[in-house]
Each structure stands twice: as structure tokens, then as C-alpha cells.
N, C-alpha and C positions, 0 to 999 in steps of 0.2 A: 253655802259654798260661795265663796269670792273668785270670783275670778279678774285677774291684773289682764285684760287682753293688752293695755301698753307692755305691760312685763315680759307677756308671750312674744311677741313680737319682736321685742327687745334681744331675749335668748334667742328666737329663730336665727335672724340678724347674727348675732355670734357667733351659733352656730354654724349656721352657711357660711360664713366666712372660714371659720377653721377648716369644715369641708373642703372649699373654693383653694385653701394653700396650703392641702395637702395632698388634691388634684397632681399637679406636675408630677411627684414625689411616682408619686401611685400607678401614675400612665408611664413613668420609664422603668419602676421596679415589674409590672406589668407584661412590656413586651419583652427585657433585659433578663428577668430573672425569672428562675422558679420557684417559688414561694409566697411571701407576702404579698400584694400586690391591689389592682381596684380597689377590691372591697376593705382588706383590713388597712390600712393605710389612713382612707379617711375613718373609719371608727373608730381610731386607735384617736386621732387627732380631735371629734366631737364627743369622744367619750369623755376624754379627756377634759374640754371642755366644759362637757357637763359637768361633771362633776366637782370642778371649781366652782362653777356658776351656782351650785346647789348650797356647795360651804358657805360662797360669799353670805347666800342670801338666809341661811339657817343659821350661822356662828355669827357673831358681832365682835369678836376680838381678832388683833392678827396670831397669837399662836396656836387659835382652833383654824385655822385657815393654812397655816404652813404645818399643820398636822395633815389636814388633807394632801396639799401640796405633797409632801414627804412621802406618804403613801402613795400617791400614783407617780413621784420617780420610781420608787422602790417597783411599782407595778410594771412598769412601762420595761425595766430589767427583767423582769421575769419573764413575762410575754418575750421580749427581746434573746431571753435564753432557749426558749424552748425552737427557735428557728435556728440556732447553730447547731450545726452536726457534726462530727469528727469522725473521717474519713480518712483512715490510713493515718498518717502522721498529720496533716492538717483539720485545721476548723474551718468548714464551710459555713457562711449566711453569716458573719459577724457583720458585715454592710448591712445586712436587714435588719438585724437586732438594731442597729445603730440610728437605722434612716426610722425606725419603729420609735426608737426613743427619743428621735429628731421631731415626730409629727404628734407624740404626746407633747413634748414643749410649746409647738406651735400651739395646739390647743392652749394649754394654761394662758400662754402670751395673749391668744384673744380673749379670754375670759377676763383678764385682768385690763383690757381694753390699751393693751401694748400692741397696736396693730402693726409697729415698725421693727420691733422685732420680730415677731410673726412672719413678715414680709420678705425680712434678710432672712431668717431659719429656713421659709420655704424655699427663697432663690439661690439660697447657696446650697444646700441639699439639693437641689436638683441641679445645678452646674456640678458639682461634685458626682452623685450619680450616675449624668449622662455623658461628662469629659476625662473623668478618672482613669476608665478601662483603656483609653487609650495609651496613658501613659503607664499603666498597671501593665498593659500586654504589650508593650513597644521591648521590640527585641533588644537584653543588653549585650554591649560593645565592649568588652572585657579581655583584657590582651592575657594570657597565660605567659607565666614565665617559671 
């Protein structure tokens, strides 16, 4: 048995970072909403992750890597589906689904060691999350004629 402890380390590092910017996301779906929230948020994001970081280091070509890739968009929708609900004439949790398949990208982004994207997917995701509802529930101003 080999073990890389540079390698582990390496992935921790990654990891915790994807964790670390999908934090915000997580602490405002959290208090804000009911649903997704803490825990799934970051796991959605170092699963995600991982699971890049697995392909990178077992494939050596890029189209067994955007095979994986392809599959955990594809995943990252499903999970994303299963949090909308349809309630009377509307769909509720399309924001979760959506911030769910915002904090799988972060992942990939750090895997692939794009920490600047990463960085804008985490901070506008959550200026979006936390500044949105005001403008979403600001009463409109609508003259009837």
C-alpha cells in the first residue's frame, strides 16, 4: 500500500476550500429557507469535488474527465430537482435547486484549481441569495387603467 501523504493533503486543501465557499451559500439558505441548507450545501460542493479530483487522478485523457464532469452536472440537476415542489400553480425551491447546482460548480472549479472562479460563483451566490428577496418581495407600483 503507497500512500502520497503530499497527495492527501493536497485533496484536503481542496477540499476545505470548496467546503470554506460554500459556507456563505449554506449559512443564508440555512436561516432564509426551508430546505437545503448547512449540511447539504457544503456536500453537494466537496462531493462534487471529489469526485473530479478522483477522475483527474485515475483518467489521463480530457474526454474521460469531461465524462465525469458531464455526469455530476447532470447529478447536481437531479438532486436540484428533487428540492422543487409544486404547490398550487407555482414551483417552490427552484432557488435551491439552483444555489445546489451553483455549489457543485464551485466544487469542480476547485478541483480544477480555478480558485477565481470559485470565488465569484461563491460571492455572487450569496449576494444573490441574501439581496434578491428584497427586491423579489418589494411591493409593485402598478397604476391600473
Amino acid at each position: 500500500m503507497d500512500i502520497d501523504l503530499q497527495l492527501i493533503w493536497l485533496h484536503l486543501y481542496k477540499i476545505g476550500i470548496a467546503f470554506m465557499l460554500a459556507l456563505p451559500i449554506a449559512l443564508n439558505r440555512e436561516y432564509k429557507a426551508n430546505g437545503a441548507g448547512l449540511r447539504t450545501f457544503p456536500l453537494v460542493a466537496i462531493a462534487s469535488c471529489a469526485f473530479m479530483l478522483v477522475g483527474m487522478d485515475v483518467y489521463e485523457s480530457a474526454e474521460a474527465e469531461a465524462r465525469i464532469m458531464y455526469g455530476i452536472i447532470t447529478g447536481m440537476g437531479f438532486i436540484g430537482g428533487g428540492s422543487i415542489i409544486k404547490s398550487g400553480g407555482r414551483a417552490e425551491g427552484t432557488a435551491t435547486a439552483a444555489g445546489l447546482w451553483l455549489t457543485g460548480a464551485i466544487g469542480l472549479s476547485v478541483a480544477y484549481t480555478r480558485y477565481e472562479i470559485a470565488i465569484v460563483l461563491s460571492s455572487i451566490g450569496f449576494l444573490i441569495f441574501q439581496f434578491s428577496g428584497f427586491i423579489k418581495n418589494a411591493p409593485s407600483h402598478s397604476v391600473d387603467t
